[in-house]
PATORRO-533689 format. One record per residue (C-alpha): residue number from 1; residue in three letters; x, y, z negated. Coordinates in steps of 0.1 Angstrom, whole numbers, plus 5000, padded with zeros to 4 digits. Each point is the difference from the previous one (the first is absolute). Layout:
residues N
   i  aa    X    Y    Z
 NUM Ala    X    Y    Z
...
END
This chain:
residues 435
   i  aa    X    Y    Z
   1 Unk 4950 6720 2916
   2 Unk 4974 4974 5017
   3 Unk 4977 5032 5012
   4 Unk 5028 5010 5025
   5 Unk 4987 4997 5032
   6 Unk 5018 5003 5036
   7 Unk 4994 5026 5020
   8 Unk 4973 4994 5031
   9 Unk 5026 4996 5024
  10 Unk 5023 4969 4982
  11 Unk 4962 4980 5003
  12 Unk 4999 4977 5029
  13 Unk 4972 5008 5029
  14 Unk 4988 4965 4998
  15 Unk 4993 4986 4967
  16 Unk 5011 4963 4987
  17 Unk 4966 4987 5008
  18 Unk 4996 5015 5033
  19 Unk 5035 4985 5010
  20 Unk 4988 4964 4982
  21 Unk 4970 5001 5024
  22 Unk 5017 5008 5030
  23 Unk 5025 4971 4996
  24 Unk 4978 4974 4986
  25 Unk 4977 5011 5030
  26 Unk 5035 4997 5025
  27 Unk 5004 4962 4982
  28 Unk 4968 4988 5011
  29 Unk 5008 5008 5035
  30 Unk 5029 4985 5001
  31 Unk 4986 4969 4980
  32 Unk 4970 4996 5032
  33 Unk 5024 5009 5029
  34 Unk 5031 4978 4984
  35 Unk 4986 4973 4975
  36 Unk 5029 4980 4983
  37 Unk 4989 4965 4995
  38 Unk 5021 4997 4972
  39 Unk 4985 5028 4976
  40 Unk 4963 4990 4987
  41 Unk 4970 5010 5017
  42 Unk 4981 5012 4973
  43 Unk 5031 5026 4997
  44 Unk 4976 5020 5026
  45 Unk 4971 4997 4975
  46 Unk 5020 5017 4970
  47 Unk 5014 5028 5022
  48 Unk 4966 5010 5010
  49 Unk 4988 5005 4962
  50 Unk 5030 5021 4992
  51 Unk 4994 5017 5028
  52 Unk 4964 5006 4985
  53 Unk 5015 5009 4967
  54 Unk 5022 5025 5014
  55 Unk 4971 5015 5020
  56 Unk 4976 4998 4969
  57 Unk 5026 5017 4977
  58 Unk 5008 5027 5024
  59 Unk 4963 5007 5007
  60 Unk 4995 5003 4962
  61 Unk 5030 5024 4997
  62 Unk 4987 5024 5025
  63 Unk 4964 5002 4984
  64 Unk 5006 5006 4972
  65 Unk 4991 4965 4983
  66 Unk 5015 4983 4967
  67 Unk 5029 4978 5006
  68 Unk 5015 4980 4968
  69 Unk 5038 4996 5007
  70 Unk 5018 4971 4978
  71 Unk 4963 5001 4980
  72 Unk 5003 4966 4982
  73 Unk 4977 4977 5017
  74 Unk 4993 5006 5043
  75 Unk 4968 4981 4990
  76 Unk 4992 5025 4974
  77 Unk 5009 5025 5023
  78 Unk 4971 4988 5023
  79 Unk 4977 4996 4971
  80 Unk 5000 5041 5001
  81 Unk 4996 5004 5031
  82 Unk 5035 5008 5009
  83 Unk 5030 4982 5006
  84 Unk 5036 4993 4990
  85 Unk 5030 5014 5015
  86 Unk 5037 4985 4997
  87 Unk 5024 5028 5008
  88 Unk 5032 4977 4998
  89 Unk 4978 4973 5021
  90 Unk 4999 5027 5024
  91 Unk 5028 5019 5002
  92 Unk 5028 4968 5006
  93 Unk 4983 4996 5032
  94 Unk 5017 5030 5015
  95 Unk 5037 4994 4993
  96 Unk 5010 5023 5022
  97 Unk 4987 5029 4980
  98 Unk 5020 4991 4968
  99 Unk 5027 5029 5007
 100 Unk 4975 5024 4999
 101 Unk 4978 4987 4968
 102 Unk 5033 4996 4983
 103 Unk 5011 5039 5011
 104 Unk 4959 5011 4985
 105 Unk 5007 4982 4969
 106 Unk 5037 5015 4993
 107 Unk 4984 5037 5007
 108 Unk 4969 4990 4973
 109 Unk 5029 4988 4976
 110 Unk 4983 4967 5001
 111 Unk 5028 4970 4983
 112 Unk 5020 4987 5021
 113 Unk 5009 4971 4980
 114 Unk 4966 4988 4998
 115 Unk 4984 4972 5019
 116 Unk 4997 5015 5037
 117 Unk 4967 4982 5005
 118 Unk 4987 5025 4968
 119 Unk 5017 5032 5015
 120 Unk 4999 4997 5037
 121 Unk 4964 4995 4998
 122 Unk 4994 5026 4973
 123 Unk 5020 5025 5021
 124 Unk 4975 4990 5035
 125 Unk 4970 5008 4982
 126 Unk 5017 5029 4984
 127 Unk 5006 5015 5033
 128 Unk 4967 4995 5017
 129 Unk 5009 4970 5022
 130 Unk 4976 4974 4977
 131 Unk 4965 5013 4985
 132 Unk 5001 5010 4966
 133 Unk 4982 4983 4974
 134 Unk 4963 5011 4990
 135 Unk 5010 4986 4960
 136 Unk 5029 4984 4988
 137 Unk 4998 4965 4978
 138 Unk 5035 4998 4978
 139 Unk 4998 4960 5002
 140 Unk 5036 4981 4997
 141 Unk 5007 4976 5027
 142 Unk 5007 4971 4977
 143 Unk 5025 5006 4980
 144 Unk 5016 5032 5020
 145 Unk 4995 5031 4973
 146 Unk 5016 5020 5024
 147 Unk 4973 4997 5022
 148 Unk 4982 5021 4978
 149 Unk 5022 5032 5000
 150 Unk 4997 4994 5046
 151 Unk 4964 5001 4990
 152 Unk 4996 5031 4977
 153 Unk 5025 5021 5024
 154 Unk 4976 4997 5024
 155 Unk 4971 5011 4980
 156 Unk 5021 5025 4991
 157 Unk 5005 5017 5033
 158 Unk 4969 4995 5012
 159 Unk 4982 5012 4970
 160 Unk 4974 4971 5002
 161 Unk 4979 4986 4972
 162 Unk 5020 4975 4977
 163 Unk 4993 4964 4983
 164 Unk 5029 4982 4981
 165 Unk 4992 4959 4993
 166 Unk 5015 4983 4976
 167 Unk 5009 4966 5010
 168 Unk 5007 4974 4978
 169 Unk 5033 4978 5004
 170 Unk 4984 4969 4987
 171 Unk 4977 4980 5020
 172 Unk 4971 4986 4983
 173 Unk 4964 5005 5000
 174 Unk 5000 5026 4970
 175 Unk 5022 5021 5024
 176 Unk 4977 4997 5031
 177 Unk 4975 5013 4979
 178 Unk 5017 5027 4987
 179 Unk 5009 5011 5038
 180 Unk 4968 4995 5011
 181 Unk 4987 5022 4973
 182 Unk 5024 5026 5019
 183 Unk 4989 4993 5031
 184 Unk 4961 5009 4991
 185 Unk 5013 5032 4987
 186 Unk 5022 5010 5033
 187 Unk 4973 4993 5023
 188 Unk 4977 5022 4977
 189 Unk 5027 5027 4997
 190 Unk 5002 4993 5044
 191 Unk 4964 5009 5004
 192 Unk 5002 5027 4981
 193 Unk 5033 5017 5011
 194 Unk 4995 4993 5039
 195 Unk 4971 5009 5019
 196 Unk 4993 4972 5020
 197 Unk 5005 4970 4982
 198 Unk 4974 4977 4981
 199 Unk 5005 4970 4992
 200 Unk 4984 4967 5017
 201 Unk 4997 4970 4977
 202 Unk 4983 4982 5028
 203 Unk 5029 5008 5023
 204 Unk 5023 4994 4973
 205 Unk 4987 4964 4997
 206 Unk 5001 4997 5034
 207 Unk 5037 5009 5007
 208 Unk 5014 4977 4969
 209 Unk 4986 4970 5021
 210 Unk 5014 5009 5029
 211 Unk 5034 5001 4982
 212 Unk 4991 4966 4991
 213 Unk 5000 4985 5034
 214 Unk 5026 5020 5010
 215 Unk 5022 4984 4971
 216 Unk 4989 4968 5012
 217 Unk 5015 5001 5032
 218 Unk 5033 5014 4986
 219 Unk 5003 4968 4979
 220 Unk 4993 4977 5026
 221 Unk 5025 5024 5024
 222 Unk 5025 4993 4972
 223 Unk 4998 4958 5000
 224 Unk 5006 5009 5041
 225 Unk 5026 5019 4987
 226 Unk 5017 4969 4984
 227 Unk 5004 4984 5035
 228 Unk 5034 4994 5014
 229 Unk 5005 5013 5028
 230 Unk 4984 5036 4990
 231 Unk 4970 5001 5020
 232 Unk 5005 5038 4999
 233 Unk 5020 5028 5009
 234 Unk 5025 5006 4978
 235 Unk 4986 5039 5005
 236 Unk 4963 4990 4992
 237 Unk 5013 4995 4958
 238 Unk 5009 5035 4999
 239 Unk 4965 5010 5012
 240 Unk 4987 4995 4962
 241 Unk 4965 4985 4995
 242 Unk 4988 5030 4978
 243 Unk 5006 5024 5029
 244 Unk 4969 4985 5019
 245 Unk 4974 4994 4972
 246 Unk 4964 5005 5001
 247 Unk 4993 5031 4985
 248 Unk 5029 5021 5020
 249 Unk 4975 4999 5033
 250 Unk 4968 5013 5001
 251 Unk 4987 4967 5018
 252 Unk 5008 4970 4974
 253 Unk 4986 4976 5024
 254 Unk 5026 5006 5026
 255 Unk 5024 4999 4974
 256 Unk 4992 4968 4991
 257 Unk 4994 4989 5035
 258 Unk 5038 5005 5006
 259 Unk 5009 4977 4969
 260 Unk 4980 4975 5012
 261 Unk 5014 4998 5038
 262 Unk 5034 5007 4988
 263 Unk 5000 4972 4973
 264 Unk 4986 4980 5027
 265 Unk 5026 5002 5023
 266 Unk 5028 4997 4978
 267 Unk 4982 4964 4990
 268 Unk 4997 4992 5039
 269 Unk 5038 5010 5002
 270 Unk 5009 4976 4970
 271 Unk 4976 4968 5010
 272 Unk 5011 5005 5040
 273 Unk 5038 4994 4990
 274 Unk 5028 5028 5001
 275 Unk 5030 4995 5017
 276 Unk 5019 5028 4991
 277 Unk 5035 4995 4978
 278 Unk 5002 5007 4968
 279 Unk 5032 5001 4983
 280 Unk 4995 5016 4964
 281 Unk 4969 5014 4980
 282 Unk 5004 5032 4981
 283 Unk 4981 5021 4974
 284 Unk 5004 5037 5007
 285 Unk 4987 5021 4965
 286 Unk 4991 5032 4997
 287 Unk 4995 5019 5035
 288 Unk 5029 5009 5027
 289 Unk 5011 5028 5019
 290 Unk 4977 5015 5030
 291 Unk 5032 5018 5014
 292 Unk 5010 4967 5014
 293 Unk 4986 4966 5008
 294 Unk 4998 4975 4968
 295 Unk 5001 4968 5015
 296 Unk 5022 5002 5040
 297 Unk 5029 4987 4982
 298 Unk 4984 4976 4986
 299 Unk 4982 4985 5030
 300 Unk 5032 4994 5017
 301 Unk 5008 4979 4975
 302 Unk 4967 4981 5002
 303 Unk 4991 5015 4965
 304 Unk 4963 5003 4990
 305 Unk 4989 5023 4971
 306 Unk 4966 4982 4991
 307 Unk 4994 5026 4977
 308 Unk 5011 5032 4983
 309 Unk 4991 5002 4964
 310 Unk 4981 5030 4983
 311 Unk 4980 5000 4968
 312 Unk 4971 4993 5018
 313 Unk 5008 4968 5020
 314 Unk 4991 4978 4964
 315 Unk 4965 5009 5014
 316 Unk 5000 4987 5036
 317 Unk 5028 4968 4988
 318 Unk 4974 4993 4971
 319 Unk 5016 5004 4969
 320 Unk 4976 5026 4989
 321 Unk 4960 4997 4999
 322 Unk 4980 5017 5030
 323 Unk 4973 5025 4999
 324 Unk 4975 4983 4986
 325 Unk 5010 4974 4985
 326 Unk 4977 4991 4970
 327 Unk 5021 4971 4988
 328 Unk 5031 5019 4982
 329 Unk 4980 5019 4976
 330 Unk 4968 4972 5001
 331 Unk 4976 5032 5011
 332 Unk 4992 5021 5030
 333 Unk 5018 5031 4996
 334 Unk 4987 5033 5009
 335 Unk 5012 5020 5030
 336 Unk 5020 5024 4983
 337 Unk 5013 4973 4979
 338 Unk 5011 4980 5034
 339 Unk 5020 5033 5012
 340 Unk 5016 4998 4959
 341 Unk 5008 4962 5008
 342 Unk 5017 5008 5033
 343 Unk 5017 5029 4985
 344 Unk 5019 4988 4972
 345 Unk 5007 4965 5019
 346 Unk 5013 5013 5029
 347 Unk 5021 5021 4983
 348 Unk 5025 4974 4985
 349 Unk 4991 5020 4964
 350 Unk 5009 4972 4981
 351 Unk 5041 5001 5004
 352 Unk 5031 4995 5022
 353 Unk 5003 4970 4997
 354 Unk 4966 4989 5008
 355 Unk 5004 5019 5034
 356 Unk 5030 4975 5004
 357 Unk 4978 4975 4990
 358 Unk 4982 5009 5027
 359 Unk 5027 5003 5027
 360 Unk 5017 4966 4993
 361 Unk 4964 4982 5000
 362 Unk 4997 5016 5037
 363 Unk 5038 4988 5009
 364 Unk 4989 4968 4989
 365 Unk 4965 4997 5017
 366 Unk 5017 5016 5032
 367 Unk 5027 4974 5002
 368 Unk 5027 5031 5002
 369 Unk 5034 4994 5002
 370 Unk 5013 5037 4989
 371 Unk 4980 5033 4988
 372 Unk 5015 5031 5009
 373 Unk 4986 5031 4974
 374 Unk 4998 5033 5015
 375 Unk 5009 5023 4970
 376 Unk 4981 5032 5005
 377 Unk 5024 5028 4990
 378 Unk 4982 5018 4977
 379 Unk 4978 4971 4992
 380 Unk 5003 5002 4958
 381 Unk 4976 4965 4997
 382 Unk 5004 4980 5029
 383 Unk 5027 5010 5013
 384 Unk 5019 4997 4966
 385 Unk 4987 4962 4995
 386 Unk 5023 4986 5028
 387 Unk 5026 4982 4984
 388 Unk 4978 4985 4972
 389 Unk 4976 4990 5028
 390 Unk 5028 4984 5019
 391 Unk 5013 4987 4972
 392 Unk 4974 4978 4992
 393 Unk 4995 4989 5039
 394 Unk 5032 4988 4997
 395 Unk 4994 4982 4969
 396 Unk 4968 4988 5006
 397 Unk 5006 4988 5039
 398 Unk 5039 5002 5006
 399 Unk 4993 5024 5028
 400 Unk 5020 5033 5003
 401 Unk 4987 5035 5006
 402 Unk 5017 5031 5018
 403 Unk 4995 5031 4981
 404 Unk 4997 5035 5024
 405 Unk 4995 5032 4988
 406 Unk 4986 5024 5025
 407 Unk 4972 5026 5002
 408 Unk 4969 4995 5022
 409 Unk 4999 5029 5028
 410 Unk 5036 5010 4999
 411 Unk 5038 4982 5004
 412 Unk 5014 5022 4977
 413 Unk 5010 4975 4976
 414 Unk 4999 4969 5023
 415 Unk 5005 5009 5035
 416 Unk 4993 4974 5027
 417 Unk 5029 4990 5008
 418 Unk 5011 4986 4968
 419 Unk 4962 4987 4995
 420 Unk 5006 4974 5026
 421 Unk 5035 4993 4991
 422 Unk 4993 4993 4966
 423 Unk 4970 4979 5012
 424 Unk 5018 4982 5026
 425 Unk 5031 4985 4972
 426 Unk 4972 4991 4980
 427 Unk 4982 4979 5023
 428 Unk 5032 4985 5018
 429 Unk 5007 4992 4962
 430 Unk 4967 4985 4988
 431 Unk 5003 4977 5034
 432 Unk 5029 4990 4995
 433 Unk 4996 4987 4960
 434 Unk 4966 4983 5021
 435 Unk 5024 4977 5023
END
């Protein structure tokens, strides 16, 4: 079923990457011939790396080179020479192209009940629009096991070498060693599956510290983050952290260049005095739509959204040890045993209710008012955790949450319309229980 392929003519003329370099490229110009005082600076900085990334992917695609999608680690990825690729970081970019990935994955019998960010970008790279991979690494994404079967499809119809991980679901420093054990064995089974790729300790060592710093700044971005008013966007919280680490460019230093400015500013922002109003605070969990914007209903309400929860943000809030630390375990660990650490601990593998745990300790550091939970249809972890999650934010903090179930590139399930409707009551309601 997953070696169907489309005929030549259903396959765009320009491919994802060439259409993501051709806007990002159109997004600088506008930034230099129209600046907007009110959007960061540094914004300028991050679009050029992507820029870079999509340019670096794409030149690897057409010679022929190794690329690694959704291999576990993008620092590992580097550490061979190669380097990572996120279809579904990729392919919610493009909205507009949505009808057409969801018509692919219908004609390759891919589910349609699954998570779209799984099956959309499955069905892109199916159809030549995204590079395919060079190996695939079956690694869950925390505790997602369905992640897994997205993964095996597409080594399945691309007939590509194979490497299943076991990760473990409890985090201690038995299980980092067992992972890490792994690890050694997938970059040996790498080397000798893909021409290309060798592994670089040196490198290896170099990228972990990088990730380091970079962590750094996003905890210090985070006690910003605490400030009331928002010193931000409301828009910059859905532009994750993880999306501009190190290891995804090719130069590390200009990566960490534009976490240093951008932290920067955001402090000049806070200690120079904001006079924007700020009526409410909210947590948004778990992603949002693409097909329409997140937070304009919300800023006419003088809303801010200081952050929007995913498994990862324990890392950059604090609540889980950073690369490198040699306190937790009382030793230095090893680099493969650093990408184990990261992981298991970004991957809330303990249970549900330490991931809400982890969301009510972020409404409470936040200062948040509400949390509205985006419930991924399809989502069978997440997604599925929403009431006990808001449950326990209620308990724990008195604050209410508004539950939405939608998909991420689509409005089948919630169409716009009803999206700001539903956001709108619950706002006017959460304001009105304020006064």
């Amino acid at each position: 079923m997953t070696n169907m392929k489309l005929e030549p003519n259903e396959v765009s003329i320009m491919n994802l990457l060439e259409k993501l370099i051709e806007r990002t490229e159109k997004r600088l110009e506008k930034i230099d011939e129209t600046p907007d005082p009110t959007k960061l600076q540094s914004n300028r900085l991050g679009f050029e790396l992507e820029l870079d990334c999509y340019k670096e992917m794409l030149g690897a695609w057409r010679h022929g080179k190794p690329l690694l999608p959704y291999f576990p680690s993008s620092s590992l990825a580097r550490a061979l020479g190669s380097q990572s690729v996120v279809y579904e970081g990729l392919v919610p970019q493009v909205p507009e192209e949505a009808p057409r990935y969801v018509q692919a994955a219908s004609n390759m019998g891919l589910p349609q009940y699954m998570c779209d960010a799984f099956v959309l970008a499955n069905a892109a790279a199916m159809i030549g629009d995204l590079p395919p991979p060079s190996i695939i690494a079956v690694c869950p994404e925390g505790t997602c096991r369905v992640w897994t079967y997205h993964l095996k499809t597409l080594a399945e119809h691309f007939s590509v070498p194979k490497f299943e991980l076991d990760v473990p679901c409890e985090y201690s420093e038995e299980s980092i060693k067992y992972l890490a054990s792994q690890l050694g064995e997938l970059v040996e089974f790498a080397e000798s599956n893909v021409p290309g790729l060798k592994y670089d300790q040196d490198k290896h060592l170099e990228l972990i510290d990088a990730n380091r710093i970079f962590v750094n700044y996003c905890r210090k971005e985070w006690e910003f983050r605490k400030h009331v008013p928002f010193p931000l966007d409301s828009l910059d919280s859905f532009r994750q952290p993880f999306h501009r680490e190190p290891a995804l460019f090719r130069d590390t230093a200009k990566a960490l260049e534009y976490w240093r400015i951008r932290v920067g500013e955001i402090e000049a922002r806070v200690a120079g005095g904001l006079s924007k109003e700020e009526r409410m605070r909210l947590l948004w969990v778990w992603g949002g739509p693409v097909y329409v914007n997140p937070v304009a209903q919300l800023e006419l309400r003088r809303v801010s959204v200081p952050a929007v929860m995913l498994p990862p943000t324990s890392l950059f809030s604090g609540r889980i040890a950073n690369w490198g630390d040699e306190r937790e375990f009382g030793r230095k660990l090893s680099p493969l045993e650093e990408e184990a650490r990261h992981i298991i601990g970004t991957g809330i593998s303990r249970s549900g209710r330490a991931w809400a745990e982890d969301v009510t300790e972020a409404c409470r550091d936040l200062k948040c008012d509400a949390m509205l939970y985006y419930q991924l249809t399809g989502c069978l972890h997440i997604g599925s955790l929403a009431s006990l999650v808001a449950d326990a934010v209620e308990t724990e903090l008195g604050i209410p949450t508004l539950i939405l179930a939608g998909r991420l590139m689509h409005p089948a399930t919630l169409s716009p319309f009803e999206f700001e409707y539903q956001i709108t009551q619950f706002v006017d309601m959460v304001m009105a229980q304020k006064e």
